[in-house]
C-alpha positions as CSV (number, residue, x, y, z in Angstrom):
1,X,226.7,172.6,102.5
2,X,227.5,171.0,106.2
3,X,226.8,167.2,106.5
4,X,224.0,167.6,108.4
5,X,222.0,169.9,105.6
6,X,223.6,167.4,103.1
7,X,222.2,164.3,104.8
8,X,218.6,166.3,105.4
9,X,218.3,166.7,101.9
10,X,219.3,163.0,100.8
11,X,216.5,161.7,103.0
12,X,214.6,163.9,101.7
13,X,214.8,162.2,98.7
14,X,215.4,158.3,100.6
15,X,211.7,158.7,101.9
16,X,209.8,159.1,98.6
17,X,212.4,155.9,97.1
18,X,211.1,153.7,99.8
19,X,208.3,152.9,101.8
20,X,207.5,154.5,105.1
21,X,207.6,151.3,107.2
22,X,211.6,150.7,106.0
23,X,212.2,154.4,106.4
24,X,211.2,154.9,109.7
25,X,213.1,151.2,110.5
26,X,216.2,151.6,108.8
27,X,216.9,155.3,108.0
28,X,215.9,156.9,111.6
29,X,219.1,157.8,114.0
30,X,221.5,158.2,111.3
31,X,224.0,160.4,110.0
32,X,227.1,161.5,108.2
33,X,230.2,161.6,110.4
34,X,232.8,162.6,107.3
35,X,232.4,163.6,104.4
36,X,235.6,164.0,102.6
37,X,237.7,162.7,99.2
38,X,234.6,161.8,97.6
39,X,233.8,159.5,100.6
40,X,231.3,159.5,102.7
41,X,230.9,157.7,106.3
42,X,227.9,156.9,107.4
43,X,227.1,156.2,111.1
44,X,224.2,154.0,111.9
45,X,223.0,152.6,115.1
46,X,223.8,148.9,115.0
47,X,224.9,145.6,113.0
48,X,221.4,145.0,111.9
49,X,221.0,148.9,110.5
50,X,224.3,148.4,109.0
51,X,223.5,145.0,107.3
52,X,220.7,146.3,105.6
53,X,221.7,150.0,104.7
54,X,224.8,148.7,103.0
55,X,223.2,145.5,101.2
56,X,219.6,146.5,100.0
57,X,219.5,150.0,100.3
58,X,223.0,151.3,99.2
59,X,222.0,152.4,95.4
60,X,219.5,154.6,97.0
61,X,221.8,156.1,99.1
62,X,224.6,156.5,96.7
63,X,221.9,158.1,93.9
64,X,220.2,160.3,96.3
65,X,223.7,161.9,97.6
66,X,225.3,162.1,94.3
67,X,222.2,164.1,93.1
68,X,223.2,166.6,95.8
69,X,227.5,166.2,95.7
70,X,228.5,164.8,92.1
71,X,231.7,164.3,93.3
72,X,230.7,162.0,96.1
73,X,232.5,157.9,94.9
74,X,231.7,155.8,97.7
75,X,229.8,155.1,101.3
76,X,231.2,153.4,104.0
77,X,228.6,152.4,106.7
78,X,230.2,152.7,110.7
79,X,228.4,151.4,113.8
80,X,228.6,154.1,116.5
81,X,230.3,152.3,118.6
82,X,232.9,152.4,115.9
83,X,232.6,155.4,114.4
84,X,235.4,157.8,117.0
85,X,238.4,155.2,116.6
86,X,237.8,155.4,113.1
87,X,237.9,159.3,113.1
88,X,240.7,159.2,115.5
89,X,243.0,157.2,113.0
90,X,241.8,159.4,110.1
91,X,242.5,162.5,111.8
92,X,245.9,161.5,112.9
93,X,246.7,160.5,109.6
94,X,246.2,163.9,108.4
95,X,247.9,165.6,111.4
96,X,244.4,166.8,113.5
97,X,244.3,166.5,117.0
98,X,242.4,164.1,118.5
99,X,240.7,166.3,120.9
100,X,239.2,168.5,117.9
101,X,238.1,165.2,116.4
102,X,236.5,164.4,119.6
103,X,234.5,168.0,120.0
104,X,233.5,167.5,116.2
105,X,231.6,164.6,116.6
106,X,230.3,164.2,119.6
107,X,227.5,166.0,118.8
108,X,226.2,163.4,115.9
109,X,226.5,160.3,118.6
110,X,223.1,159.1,119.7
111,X,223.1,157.9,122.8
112,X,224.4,154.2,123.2
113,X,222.3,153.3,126.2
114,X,218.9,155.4,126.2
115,X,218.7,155.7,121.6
116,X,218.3,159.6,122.1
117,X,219.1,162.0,119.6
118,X,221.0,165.3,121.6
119,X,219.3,167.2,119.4
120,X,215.6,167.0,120.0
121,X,214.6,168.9,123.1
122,X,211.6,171.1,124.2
123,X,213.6,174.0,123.2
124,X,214.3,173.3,119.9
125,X,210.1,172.0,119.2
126,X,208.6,174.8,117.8
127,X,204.9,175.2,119.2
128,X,201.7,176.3,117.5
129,X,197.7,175.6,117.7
130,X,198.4,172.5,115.5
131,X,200.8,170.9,118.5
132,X,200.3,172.9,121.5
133,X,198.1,170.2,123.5
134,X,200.7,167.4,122.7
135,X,203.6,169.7,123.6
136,X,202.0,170.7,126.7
137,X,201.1,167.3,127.9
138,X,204.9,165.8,127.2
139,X,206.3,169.1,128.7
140,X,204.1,168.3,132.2
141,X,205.2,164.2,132.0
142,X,208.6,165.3,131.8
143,X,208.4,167.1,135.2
144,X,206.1,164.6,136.7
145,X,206.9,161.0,135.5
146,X,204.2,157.9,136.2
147,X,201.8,161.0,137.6
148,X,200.8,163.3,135.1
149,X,199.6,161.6,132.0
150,X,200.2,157.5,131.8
151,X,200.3,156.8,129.4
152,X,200.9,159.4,126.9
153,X,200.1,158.5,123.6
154,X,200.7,161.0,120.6
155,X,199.3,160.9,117.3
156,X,199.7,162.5,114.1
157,X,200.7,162.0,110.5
158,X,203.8,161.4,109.2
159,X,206.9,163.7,109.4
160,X,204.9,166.2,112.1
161,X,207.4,166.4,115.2
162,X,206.3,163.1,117.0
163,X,209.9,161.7,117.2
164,X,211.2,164.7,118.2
165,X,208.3,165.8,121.1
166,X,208.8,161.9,122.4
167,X,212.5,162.6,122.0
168,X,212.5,165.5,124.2
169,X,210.8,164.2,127.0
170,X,213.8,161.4,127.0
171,X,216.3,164.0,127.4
172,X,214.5,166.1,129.0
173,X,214.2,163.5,131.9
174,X,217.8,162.2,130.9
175,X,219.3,165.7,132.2
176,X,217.3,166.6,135.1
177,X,216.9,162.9,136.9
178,X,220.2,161.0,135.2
179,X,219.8,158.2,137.5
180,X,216.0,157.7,136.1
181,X,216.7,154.5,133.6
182,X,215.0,155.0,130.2
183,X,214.8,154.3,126.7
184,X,213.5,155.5,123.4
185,X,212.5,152.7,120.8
186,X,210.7,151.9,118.4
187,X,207.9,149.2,117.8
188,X,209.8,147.2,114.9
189,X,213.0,147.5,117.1
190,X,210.7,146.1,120.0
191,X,209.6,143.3,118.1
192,X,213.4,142.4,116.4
193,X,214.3,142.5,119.2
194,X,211.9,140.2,121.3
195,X,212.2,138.0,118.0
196,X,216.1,137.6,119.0
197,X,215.7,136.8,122.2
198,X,212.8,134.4,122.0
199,X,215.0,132.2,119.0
200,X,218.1,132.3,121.6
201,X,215.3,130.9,124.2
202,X,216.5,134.2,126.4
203,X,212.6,135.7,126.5
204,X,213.2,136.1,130.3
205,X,216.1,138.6,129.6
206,X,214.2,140.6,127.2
207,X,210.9,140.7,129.8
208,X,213.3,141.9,132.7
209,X,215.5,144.4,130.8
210,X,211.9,146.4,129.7
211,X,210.2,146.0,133.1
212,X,213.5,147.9,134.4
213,X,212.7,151.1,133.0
214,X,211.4,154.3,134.6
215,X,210.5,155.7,131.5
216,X,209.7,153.5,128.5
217,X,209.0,155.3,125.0
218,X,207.9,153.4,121.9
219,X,207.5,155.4,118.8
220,X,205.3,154.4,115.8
221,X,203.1,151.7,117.8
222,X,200.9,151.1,114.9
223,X,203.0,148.7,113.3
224,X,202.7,146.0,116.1
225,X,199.5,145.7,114.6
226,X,198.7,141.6,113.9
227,X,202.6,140.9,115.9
228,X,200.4,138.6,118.4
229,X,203.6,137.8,120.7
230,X,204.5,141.6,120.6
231,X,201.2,142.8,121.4
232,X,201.0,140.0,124.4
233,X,204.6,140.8,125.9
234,X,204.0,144.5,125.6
235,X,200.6,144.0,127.1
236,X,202.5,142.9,130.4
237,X,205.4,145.2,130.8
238,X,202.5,147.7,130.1
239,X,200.6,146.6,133.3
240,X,204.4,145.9,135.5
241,X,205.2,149.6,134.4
242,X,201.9,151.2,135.0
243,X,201.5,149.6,138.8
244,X,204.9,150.2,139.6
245,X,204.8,154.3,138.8
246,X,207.1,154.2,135.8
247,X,205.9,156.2,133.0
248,X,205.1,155.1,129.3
249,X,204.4,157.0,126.4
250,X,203.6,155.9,122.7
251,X,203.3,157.4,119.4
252,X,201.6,156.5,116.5
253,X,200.2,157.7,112.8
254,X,196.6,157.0,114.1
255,X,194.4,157.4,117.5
256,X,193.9,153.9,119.5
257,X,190.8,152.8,118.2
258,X,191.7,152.9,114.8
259,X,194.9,150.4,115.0
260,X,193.7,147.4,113.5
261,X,194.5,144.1,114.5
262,X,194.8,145.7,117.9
263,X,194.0,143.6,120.8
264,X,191.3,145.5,122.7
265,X,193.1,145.4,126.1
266,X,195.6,147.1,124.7
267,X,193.1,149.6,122.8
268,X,192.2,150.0,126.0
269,X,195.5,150.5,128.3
270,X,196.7,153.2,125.5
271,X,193.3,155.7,125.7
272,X,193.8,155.2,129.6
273,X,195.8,158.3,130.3
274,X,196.3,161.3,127.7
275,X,195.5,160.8,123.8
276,X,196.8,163.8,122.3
277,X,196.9,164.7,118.7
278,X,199.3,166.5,116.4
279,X,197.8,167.9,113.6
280,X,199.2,169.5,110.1
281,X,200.8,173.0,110.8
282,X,198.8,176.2,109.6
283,X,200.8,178.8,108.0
284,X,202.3,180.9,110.8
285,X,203.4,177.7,112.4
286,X,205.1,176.8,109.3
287,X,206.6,180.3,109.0
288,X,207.6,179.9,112.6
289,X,209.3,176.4,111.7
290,X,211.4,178.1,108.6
291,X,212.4,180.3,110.8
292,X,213.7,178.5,113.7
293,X,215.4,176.1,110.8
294,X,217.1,178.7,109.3
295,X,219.3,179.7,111.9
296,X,222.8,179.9,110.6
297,X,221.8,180.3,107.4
298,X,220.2,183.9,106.8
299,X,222.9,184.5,104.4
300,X,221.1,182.4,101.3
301,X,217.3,183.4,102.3
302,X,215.0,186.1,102.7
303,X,211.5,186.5,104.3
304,X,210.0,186.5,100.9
305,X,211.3,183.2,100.0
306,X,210.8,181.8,103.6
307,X,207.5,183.0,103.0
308,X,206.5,181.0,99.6
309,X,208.1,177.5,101.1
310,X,205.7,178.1,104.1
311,X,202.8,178.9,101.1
312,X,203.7,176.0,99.1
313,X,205.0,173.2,101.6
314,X,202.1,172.3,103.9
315,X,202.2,168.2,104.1
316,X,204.3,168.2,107.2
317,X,207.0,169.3,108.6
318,X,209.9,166.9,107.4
319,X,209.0,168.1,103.7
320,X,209.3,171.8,104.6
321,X,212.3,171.1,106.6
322,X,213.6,169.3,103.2
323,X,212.8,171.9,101.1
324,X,214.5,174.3,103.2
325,X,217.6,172.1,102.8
326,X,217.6,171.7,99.1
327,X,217.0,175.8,98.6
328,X,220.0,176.5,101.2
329,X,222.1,173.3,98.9
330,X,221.4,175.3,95.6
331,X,222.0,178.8,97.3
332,X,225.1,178.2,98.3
333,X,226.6,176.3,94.9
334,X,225.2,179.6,93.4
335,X,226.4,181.9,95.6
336,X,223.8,183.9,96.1
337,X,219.9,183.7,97.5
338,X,217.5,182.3,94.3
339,X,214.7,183.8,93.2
340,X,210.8,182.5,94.0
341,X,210.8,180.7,90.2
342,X,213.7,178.8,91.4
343,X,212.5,177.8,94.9
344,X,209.1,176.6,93.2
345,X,211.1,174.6,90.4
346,X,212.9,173.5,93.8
347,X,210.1,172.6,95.8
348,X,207.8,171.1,92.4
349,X,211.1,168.4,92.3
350,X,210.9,167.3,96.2
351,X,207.9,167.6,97.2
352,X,205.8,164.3,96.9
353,X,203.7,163.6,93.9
354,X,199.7,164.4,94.2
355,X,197.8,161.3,94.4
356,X,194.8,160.5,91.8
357,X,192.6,158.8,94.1
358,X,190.0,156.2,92.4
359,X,186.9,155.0,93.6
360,X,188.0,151.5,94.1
361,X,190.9,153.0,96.6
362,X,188.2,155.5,98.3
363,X,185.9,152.5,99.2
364,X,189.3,150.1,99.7
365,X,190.4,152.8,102.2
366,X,187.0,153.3,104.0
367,X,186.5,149.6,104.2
368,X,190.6,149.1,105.7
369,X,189.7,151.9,108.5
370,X,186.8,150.5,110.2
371,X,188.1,147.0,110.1
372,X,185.1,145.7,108.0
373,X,185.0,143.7,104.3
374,X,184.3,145.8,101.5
375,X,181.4,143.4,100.3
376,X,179.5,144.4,103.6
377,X,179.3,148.4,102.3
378,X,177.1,147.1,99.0
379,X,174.3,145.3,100.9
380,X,171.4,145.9,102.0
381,X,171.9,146.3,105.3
382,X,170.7,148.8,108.2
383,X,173.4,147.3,110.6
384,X,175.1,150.8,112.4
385,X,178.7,149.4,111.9
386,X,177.7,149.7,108.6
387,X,175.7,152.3,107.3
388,X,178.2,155.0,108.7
389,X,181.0,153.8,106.7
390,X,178.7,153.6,103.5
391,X,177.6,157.4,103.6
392,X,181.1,158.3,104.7
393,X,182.3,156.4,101.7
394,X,179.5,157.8,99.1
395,X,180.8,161.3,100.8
396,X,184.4,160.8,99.8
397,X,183.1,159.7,96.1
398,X,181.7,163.4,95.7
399,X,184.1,165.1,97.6
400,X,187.3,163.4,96.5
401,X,186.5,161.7,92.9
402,X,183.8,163.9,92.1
403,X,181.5,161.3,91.2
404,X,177.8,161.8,90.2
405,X,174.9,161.3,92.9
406,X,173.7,158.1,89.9
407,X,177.0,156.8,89.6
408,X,177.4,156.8,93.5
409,X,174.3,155.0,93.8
410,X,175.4,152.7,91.3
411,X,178.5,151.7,92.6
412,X,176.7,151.0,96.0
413,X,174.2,147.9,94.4
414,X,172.1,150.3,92.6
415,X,170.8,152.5,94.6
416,X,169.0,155.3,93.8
417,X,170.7,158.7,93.6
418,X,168.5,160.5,95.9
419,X,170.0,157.5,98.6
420,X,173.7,159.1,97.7
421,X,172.4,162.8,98.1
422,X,171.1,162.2,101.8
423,X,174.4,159.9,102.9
424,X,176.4,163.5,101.5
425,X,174.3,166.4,102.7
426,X,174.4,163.9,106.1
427,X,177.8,163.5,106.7
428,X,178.6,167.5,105.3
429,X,176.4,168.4,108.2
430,X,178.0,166.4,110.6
431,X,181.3,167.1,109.6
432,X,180.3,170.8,110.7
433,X,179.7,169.8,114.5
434,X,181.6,166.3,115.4
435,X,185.4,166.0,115.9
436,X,185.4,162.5,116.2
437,X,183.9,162.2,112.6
438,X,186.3,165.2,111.6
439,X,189.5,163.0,112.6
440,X,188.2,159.4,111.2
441,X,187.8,161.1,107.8
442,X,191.0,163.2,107.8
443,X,192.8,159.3,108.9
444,X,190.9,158.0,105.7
445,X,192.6,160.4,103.3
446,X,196.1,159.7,105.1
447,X,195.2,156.1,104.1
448,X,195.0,157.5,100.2
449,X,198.2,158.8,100.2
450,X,199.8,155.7,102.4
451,X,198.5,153.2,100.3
452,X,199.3,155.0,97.1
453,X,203.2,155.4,98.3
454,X,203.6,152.4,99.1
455,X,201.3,150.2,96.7
């Protein structure tokens, strides 16, 4: 198993043991750099990264690797900047060249200056109906930055390429305009870092360094939500950036307008240029993704069990890339490509527990996504900001707990049950014709399983 695959599978593992907001923060733009001796180094971005990786989340890491590699002892967490004198003195000490040692890792180095990842690029995105708008609008901003689409905000669930399609535009732009200045952040790297800066009284170094950029991308937006000083401060490089031609682009888990705690002139500046959504992959696209994974390692699959991962792996695509990691790890101790019973008592291990949704969480969830209190959906009240979310919550009682018509009208101050039949058959009809109404109640599930992750 190559450190890459290894590392793949352990977070594969890291993202179920913690919650998503700490993933995202602390595990993104790492990697192992050596593995070797039952040692394994670690290379993460920064002091901060390293601070926390090594003194809150180091069981995790040690469990979830030494599931994989028994023999594994110890981690040792190395800052990039760090990371090749390190190597250097490791590989001289067992008589490699430092030149090999150079060509071996440069390829894991995210880039000091811009946070890129080499690896995410257009050509490596695999495109089907479920992401073809989004690709097609980062491909054209690429080629046409500040004129084609500002901004470009992408939104999707978790784990569906929108790191790697924002990615791709960075290097994308990196390699065909190098003297363009960019970056790729995130949104709790934004506001760490504006946090920094404003307790060293330095805000007027943070304000210039972002206005400098000709392309500014800020991935996983959502969480600025309630950050009053972040929202404000991004609320003016927005504007700098936008009337000075310098492109932006955003990504979040959700469209604009359902951010809460959102200020609505920044609602407002993100649904100004393209909104573009990336949706869960259908089959063939998830086929297509096995395949394009798999490259390099034909030797321990076969289109039949390519086949049953993209049958039984349809969240997103970090979990079928996972799964595809943990069948190649097992393939190759055994030494030979496993049958379908052991891929599915593969995949039944990693793959993330089914939620039991209750009614409490259905109306908790419902009430959280349009912003409103809870006590609001149980009055008697024909108020439009209301109603909607009532039948939209009575609809996800019968869909998703499959509770009875009385008991729905119960639960709503005692209703009658013919009240809970027409708020169903009303929203099942509209469901049929509105995509608007299609996405707010496909968000409202995502809440189920965010909440129940991370509760």
């Amino acid at each position: 198993m190559t450190n890459e695959e290894l590392w793949q599978a352990a977070l594969n593992e890291l993202e179920l043991a913690v919650s998503k907001a700490n993933f995202i923060t602390w595990f993104q733009n790492t990697s192992i750099a050596a593995h070797q001796d039952g040692v394994v180094v670690l290379n993460v971005p920064n002091a901060f990264a390293k601070e926390w990786l090594e003194y809150k989340y180091h069981k995790f890491i040690v469990k979830a690797l030494r599931g994989l590699s028994p023999e594994i002892r110890n981690i040792e967490y190395v800052i990039s900047s760090e990371l090749a004198p390190l190597l250097q003195k490791r590989r001289r000490e067992k008589g490699i060249a430092p030149q090999e040692e150079q060509l071996e890792f440069k390829e894991l180095m995210v880039d000091r200056e811009t946070n890129l990842n080499p690896r995410y690029t257009f050509d490596s995105f695999v495109v089907g109906p479920f992401n073809e708008l989004a690709h097609a609008a980062a491909a054209a901003v690429s080629k046409n930055l500040g004129r084609a689409y500002n901004p470009l905000f992408v939104y999707g669930g978790v784990g569906l390429g929108k790191t790697h399609l924002l990615q791709a535009v960075g290097n994308a732009v990196k390699k065909n305009s190098p003297r363009l200045k960019l970056i790729y952040t995130t949104s709790e790297r934004f506001t760490t870092e504006l946090v920094n800066f404003i307790q060293n009284n330095e805000t007027h170094i943070f304000k210039d360094k972002y206005r400098s950029y000709d392309l500014l991308i800020i991935d996983d937006i959502q969480f600025i939500s309630g950050k009053v000083k972040t929202q404000e401060e991004l609320f003016h490089i927005f504007n700098l950036l936008y009337e000075t031609g310098k492109q932006i682009i955003f990504s979040s888990d959700k469209p604009p307008h359902a951010i809460h705690d959102l200020e609505e002139r920044l609602k407002s500046r993100f649904e100004g240029g393209m909104v573009a959504d990336i949706g869960q992959p259908e089959y063939e696209s998830r086929l297509a993704i096995l395949k394009s994974k798999s490259f390099g390692k034909e030797n321990y699959l076969n289109p039949e069990v390519l086949g049953f991962i993209a049958a039984n792996v349809q969240k997103n695509i970090r979990e079928l890339e996972g799964a595809l990691n943990s069948v190649v790890a097992k393939s190759k101790l055994s030494g030979r490509i496993l049958n379908i019973p052991e891929v599915k008592e593969i995949i039944d291990k990693n793959t993330q527990p089914k939620r039991i949704v209750t009614a409490n969480q259905i109306i908790k969830c419902v009430a959280e996504f349009y912003d409103i209190n809870e006590k609001i959906l149980f009055e008697k009240t024909r108020k439009k900001e209301v109603v909607k979310p009532r039948q939209i919550a009575m609809y996800l009682l019968r869909e998703d707990f499959s509770g009875s018509y009385p008991f729905i009208g119960q639960r709503f101050g005692g209703r009658d049950h013919t009240t809970a039949i027409h708020s169903y058959e009303k929203i099942f009809n509209e469901l049929k014709k509105n995509a608007q109404l299609i996405e707010e109640v496909k968000r409202i599930r995502e809440l189920y399983d965010y909440n129940y992750l991370n509760k």
